[in-house]
C-alpha positions, 0 to 999 in steps of 0.5 A: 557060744560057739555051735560047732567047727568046720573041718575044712576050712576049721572055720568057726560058726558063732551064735554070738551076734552083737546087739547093735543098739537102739538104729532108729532113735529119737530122730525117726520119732520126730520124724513121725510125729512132724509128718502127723502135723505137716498131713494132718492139718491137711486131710482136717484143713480140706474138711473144714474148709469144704464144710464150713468155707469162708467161716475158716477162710484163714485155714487158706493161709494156716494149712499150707503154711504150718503143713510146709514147715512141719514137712520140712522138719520131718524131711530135715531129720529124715536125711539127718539120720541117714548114713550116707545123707549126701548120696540122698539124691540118688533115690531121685536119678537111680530110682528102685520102685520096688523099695517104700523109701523111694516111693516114698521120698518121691510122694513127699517130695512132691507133696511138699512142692504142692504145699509150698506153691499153695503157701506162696501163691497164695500169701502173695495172691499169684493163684486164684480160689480155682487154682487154690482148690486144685492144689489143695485136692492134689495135696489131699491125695498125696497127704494120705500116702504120705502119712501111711508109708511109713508104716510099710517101711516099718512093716519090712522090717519082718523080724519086728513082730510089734510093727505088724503094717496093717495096725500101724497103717491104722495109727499112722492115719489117727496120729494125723488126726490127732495132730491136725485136730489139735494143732488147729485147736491150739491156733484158735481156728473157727467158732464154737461149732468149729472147735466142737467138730475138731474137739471130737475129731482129737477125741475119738481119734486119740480113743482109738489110738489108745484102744489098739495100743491097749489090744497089742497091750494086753493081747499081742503076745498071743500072736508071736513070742517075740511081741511078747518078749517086746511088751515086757519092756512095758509090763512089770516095771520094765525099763520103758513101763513108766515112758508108755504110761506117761504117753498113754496118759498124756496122749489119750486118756487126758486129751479124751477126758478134758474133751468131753468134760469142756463139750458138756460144760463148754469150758473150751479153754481146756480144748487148748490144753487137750491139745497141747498134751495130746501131741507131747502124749503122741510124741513119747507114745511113738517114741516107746513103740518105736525104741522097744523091738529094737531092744531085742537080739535078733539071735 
């Protein structure tokens, strides 16, 4: 569609703009979904570990060591999708402050060499308890931003109404939850009381999530028509409406159900099972919110 010549240069000025297809894919969804865990069992070892002490004195060996490998996943498919994946090291030697990737690349970075040195001091028992519990209230502080920067980067993205920072700041801290809580469940970590505290934690965090997610749902096109134009991949058996529900369902409704019915009846085999679907539900439902915006032109 051509708007309208220039005589001068008898340049033409196009509105045609090729959509470039789906940038961040499935790789930016594994991204997030191994940064939840690799923070989560983080920010839920630290609680459990000041509230119940030696009654989860394992958590000492399992948080950094799953905390590290989901870490690395996360920071393996970062560099996997970037385009020029071997000037990486730039970030670290030309540095620009001002950008969320590089406060972020350091954050994590350094986040995860607290984790690795709580992993292997303590395995191979070279820090002492005082040590462990300075490196672990660091890796604490750093667990918070570095499971919420990439909402901000994703809230730069100014032209993707549905990233709205403040929302996805509040999903990116229960995805953590969520992720902690279950991983710990599906380990077996602590007795009744323990489980019973990280069942509720996974409930009332995978509740929440799916309140906000049913709030841009059903009342985000209110706020911009582009969010509305994205909600209807979703609605009225659009191209993603079956994947969101499938999320929703396994990520949410499920997980939240099975909790309060195995916390009644005591049936805590189904916690496991929570769990389970809780993090495959998390996986497809940052996957759809993720791929849908990307499916509008921007002209």
């Amino acid at each position: 569609m051509v708007e309208h010549t220039t005589a001068a240069t008898n340049a033409i000025v196009t509105l045609d703009v090729a959509l470039p297809g789906i940038i961040w894919g499935w790789m930016i969804t594994l991204n997030m979904w191994a940064k939840s865990i690799g923070t989560g069992v983080v920010l839920i070892g630290v609680y459990l570990l000041k509230k119940y002490g030696d009654r989860v004195a394992s958590i000492k060996t399992l948080m950094p060591v799953v905390s590290f490998i989901f870490l690395n996943i996360f920071l393996l498919f970062t560099l996997l999708d970037l385009h020029q994946p071997l000037r990486m090291w730039h970030i670290f030697f030309y540095p620009h402050w001002t950008s969320a990737i590089t406060v972020g690349a350091w954050l994590a970075t350094i986040f995860t060499g607290i984790i690795f040195v709580m992993a292997a001091g303590h395995i191979m028992k070279k820090i002492t308890d005082e040590q462990y519990n300075k490196l672990m209230w660091a890796a604490f502080i750093f667990a918070i931003p570095v499971t919420l920067y990439t909402a901000t980067i994703m809230g730069e993205a100014s032209a993707r109404e549905l990233w709205q920072t403040p929302t996805e700041l509040v999903q990116m801290a229960l995805a953590a939850f969520i992720g902690g809580s279950a991983t710990y469940l599906i380990l077996g970590v602590g007795d009744k009381n323990i489980k019973r505290d990280l069942a509720i934690v996974l409930a009332v965090s995978a509740a929440l999530s799916f309140i906000i997610y049913m709030g841009e749902y059903y009342f985000g096109a209110m706020k911009a028509e582009e969010v509305a134009a994205t909600i209807a991949f979703v609605k009225d058996g659009g191209e993603y409406h079956t994947m969101f529900w499938v999320g929703q369902t396994l990520g949410y409704i499920l997980p939240v159900a099975f909790v309060i019915f195995a916390l009644r009846s005591g049936a805590n085999s189904l916690l496991s099972l929570a769990s389970v679907l809780a993090l495959t539900g998390l996986w497809i439902a940052k996957h759809v919110w993720l791929v849908i915006p990307q499916l509008l032109n921007l002209s």
